[in-house]
C-alpha positions as protocol buffer text, in pm:
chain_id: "A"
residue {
  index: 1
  type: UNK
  ca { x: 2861 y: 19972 z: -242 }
}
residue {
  index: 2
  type: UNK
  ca { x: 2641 y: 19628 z: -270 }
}
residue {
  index: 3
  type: UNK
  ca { x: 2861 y: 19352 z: -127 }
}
residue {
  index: 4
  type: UNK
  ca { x: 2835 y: 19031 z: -277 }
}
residue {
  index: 5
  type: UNK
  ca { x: 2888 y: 18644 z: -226 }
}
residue {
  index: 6
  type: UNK
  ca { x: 2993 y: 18414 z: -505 }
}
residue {
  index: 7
  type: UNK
  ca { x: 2842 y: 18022 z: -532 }
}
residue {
  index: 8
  type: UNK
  ca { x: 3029 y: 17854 z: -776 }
}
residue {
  index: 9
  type: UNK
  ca { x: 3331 y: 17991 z: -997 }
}
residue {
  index: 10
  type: UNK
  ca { x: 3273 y: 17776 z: -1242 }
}
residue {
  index: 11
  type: UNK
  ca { x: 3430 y: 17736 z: -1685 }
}
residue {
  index: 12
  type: UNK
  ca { x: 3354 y: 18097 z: -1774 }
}
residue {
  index: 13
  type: UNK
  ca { x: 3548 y: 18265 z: -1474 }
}
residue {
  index: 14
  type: UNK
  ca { x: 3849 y: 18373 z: -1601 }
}
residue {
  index: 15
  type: UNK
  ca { x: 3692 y: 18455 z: -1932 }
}
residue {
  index: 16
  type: UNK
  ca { x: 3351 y: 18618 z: -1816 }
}
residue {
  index: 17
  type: UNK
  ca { x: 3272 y: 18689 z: -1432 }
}
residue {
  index: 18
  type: UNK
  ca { x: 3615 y: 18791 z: -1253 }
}
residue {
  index: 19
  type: UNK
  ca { x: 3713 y: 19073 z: -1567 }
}
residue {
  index: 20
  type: UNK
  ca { x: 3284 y: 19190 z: -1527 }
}
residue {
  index: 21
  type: UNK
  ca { x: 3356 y: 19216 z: -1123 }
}
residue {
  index: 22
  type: UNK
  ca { x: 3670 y: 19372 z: -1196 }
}
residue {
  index: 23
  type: UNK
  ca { x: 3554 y: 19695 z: -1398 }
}
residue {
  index: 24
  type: UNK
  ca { x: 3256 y: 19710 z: -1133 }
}
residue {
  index: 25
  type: UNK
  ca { x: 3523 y: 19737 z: -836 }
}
residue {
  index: 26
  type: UNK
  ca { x: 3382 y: 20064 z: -786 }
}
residue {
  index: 27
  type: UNK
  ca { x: 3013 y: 19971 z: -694 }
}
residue {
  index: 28
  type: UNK
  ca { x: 3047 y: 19649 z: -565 }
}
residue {
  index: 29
  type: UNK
  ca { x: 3254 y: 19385 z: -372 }
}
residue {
  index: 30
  type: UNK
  ca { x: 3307 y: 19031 z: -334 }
}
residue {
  index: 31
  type: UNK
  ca { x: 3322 y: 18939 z: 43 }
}
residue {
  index: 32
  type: UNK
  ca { x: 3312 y: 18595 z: 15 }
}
residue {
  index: 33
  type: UNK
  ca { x: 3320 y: 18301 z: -192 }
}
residue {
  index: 34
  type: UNK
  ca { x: 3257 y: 17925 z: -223 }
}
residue {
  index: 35
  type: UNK
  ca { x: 3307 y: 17678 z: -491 }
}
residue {
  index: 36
  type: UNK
  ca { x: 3311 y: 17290 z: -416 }
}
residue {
  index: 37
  type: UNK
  ca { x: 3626 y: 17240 z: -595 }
}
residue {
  index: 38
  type: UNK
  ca { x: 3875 y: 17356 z: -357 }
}
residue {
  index: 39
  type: UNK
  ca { x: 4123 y: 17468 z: -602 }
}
residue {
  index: 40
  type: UNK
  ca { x: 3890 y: 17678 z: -797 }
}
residue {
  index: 41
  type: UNK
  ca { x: 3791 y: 17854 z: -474 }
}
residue {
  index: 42
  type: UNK
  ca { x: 4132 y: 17919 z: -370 }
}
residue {
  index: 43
  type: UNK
  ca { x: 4231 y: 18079 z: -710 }
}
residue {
  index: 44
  type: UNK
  ca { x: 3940 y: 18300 z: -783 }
}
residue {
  index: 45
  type: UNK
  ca { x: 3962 y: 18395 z: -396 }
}
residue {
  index: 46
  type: UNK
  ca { x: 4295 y: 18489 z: -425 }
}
residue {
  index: 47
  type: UNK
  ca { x: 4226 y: 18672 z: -758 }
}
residue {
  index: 48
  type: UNK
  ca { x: 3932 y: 18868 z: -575 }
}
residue {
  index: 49
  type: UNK
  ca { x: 4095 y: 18923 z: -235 }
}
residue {
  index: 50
  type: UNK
  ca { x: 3782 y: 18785 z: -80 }
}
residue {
  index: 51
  type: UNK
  ca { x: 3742 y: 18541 z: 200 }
}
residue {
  index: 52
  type: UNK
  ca { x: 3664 y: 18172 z: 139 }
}
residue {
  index: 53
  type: UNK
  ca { x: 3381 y: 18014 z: 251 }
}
residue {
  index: 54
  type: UNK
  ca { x: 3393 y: 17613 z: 372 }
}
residue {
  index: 55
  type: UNK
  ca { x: 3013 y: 17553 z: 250 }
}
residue {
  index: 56
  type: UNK
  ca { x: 2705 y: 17691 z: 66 }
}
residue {
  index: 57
  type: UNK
  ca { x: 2542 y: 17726 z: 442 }
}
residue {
  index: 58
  type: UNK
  ca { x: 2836 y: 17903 z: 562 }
}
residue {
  index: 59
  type: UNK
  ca { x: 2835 y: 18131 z: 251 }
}
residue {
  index: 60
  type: UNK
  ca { x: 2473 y: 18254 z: 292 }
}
residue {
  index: 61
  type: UNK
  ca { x: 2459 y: 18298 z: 675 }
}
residue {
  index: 62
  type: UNK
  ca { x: 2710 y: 18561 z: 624 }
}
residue {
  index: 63
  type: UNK
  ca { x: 2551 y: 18902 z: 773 }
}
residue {
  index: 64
  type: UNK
  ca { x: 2761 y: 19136 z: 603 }
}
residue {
  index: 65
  type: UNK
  ca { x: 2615 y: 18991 z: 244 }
}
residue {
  index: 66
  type: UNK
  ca { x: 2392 y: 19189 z: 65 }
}
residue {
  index: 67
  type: UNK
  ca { x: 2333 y: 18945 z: -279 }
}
residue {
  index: 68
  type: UNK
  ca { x: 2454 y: 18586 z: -370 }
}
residue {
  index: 69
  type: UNK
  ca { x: 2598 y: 18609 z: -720 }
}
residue {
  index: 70
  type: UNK
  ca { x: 2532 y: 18248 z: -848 }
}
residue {
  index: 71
  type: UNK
  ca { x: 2763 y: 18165 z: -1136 }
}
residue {
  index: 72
  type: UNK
  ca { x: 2782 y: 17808 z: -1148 }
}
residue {
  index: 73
  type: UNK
  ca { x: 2492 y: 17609 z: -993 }
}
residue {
  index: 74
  type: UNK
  ca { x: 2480 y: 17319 z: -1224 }
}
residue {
  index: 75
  type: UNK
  ca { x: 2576 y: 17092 z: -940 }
}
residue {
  index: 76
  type: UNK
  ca { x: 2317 y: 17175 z: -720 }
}
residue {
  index: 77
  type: UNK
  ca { x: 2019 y: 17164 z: -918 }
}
residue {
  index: 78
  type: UNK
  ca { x: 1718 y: 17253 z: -753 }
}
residue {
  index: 79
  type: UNK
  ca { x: 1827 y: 17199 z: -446 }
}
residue {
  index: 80
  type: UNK
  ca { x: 2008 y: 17564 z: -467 }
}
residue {
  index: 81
  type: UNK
  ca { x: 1707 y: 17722 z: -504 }
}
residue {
  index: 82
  type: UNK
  ca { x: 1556 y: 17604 z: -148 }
}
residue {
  index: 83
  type: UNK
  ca { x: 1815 y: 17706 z: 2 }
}
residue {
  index: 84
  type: UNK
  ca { x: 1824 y: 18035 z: -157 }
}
residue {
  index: 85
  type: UNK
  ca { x: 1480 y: 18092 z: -35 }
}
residue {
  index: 86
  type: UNK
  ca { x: 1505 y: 17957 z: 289 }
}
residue {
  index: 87
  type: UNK
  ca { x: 1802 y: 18170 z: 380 }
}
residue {
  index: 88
  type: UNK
  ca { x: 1602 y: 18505 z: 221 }
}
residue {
  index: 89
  type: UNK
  ca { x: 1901 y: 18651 z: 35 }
}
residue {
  index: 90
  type: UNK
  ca { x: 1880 y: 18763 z: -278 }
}
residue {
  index: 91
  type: UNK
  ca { x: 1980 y: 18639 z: -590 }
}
residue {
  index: 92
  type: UNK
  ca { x: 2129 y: 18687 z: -913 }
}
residue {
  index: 93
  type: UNK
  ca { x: 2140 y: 18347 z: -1178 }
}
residue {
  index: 94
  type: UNK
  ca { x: 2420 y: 18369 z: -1428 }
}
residue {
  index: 95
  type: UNK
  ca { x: 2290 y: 18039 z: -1575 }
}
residue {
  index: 96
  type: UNK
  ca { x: 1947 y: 17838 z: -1601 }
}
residue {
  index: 97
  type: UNK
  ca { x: 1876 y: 17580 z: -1303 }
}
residue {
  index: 98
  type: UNK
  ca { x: 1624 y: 17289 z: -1438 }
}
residue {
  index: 99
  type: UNK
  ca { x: 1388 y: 17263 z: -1172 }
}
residue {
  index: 100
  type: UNK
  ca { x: 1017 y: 17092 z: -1146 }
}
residue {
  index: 101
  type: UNK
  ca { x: 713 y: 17310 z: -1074 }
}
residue {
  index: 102
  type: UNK
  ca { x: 559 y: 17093 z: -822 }
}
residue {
  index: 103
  type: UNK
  ca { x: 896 y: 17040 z: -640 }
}
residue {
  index: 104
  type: UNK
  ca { x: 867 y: 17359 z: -468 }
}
């Protein structure tokens, strides 16, 4: 079973991600999960049963985390990306983060 962390819930939760990583129960699991807006976290946590993280740092330092699922990064911008690398997990991108070539 691949156990996964989830960065931002985001508009197409409800709709999209949690009904996908509900028929995939069977192979994998959310563990944890942060979103910046609180609320969102705590519903789609609750939904999940999957423990809430307080920050993106806390959220990829977790050892028992196989992949980051990133579904809403749009508030992080390229910033995500270093911090994806500099942590070494990997990474799937639900959505397209604008980023400069010669930034990283």
């Amino acid at each position: 079973m691949i156990k996964f962390g989830v960065l931002g819930v985001g508009t197409q939760w409800d709709s999209t991600f949690q009904p996908a990583l509900q028929r995939l129960r069977q192979r994998v699991q959310v563990r944890a999960l942060f979103d910046p807006v609180s609320a969102r976290a705590l519903m789609a946590g609750k939904q999940i049963q999957a423990m809430l993280c307080d920050s993106l740092t806390s959220l990829l330092t977790l050892k028992d985390i196989d992949e980051i699922l990133v579904l809403n990064s749009s508030w992080y911008g390229e910033s995500l990306l270093k911090f994806l690398l500099h942590y070494g997990k990997p990474c799937f991108l639900a959505n397209n983060i604008s980023v400069e070539r010669k930034s990283l």
